[in-house]
N, C-alpha and C positions, 0 to 999 in steps of 0.2 A: 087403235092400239097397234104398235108393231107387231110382227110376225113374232123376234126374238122373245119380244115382251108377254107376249099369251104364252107361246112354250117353256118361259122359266114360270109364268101362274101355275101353269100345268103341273111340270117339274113338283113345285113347291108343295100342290097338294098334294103330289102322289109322292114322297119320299120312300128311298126305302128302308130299313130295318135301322142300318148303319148308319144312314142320313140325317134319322130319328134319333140313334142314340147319339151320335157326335154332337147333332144340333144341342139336344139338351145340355150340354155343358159349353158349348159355344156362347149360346144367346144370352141376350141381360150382360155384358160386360163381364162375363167371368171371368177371361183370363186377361191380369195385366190391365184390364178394363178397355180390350179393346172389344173394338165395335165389327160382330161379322156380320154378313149378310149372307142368303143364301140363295141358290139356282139363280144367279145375277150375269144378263150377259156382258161380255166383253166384247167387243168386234164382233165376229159375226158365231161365237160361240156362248156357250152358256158354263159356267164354273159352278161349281157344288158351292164353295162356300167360298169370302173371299173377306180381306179386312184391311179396305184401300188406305188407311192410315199408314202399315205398316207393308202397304203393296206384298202382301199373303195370299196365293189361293191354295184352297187345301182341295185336293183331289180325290174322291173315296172308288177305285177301282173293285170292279168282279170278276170273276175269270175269263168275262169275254175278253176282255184288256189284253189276255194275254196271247189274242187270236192274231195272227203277221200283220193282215191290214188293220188291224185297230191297232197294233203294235204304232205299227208308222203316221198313220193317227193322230195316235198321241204324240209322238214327237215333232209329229208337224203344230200340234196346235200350244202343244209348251213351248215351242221354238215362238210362237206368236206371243204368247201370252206372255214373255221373258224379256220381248223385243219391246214392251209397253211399259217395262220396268217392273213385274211382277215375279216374286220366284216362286216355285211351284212344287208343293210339297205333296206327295203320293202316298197311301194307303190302301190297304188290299182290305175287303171287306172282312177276311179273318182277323185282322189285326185291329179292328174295332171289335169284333165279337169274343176274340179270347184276350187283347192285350190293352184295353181303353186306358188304361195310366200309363201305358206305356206310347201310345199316342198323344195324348194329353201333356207329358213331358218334354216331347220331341216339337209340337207348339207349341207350348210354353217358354221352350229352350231358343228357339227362333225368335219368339215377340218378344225376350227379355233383351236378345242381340242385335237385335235391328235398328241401324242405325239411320233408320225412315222414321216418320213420323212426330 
């Protein structure tokens, strides 16, 4: 099994809080009926969640996110993951914990405009 491939296994079982609660309304086709997957690698990274019908990956960030080099990071690895045709949409772990309809809206709002898939 590849390297990439045991560390999204990994990933997958160790989710964390926000992982847990986004997934449960991700999975089984609920929104729009599309289809996510989650801790799936792409190139040589791995995506939280992602939903290649509509080329979505949804990003669940914590406050190390907002450390300089994880800062540049991230924009190096959305600059990859954008280049494969995938857009890339960000949330901060607070905003799963105090605002989950208001997350759920802002995917919803993109899977219903997506002119992929």
């Amino acid at each position: 099994m590849k390297h990439e491939n045991i560390t999204a296994k990994k990933l997958r079982n160790n989710m964390t809080p926000q992982e847990k609660k986004l997934w449960y309304y991700l999975r089984n086709r609920q929104i729009y009926n599309c289809r996510f997957r989650r801790q799936s690698p792409i190139g040589n990274y791995i995506v939280d969640f992602i939903c290649r019908e509509k080329k979505l990956i949804i990003e669940i960030d914590g406050g190390q996110h907002n450390e300089d080099k994880n800062i540049l990071y991230d924009q190096k690895r959305t600059e990859f993951l954008q280049s494969q045709g995938y857009t890339v949409i960000r949330f901060w772990n607070n905003e799963i914990n105090d605002n989950i309809e208001g997350v759920l809206n802002e995917i919803a709002k993109y899977l219903k405009n997506s002119p992929t898939g």
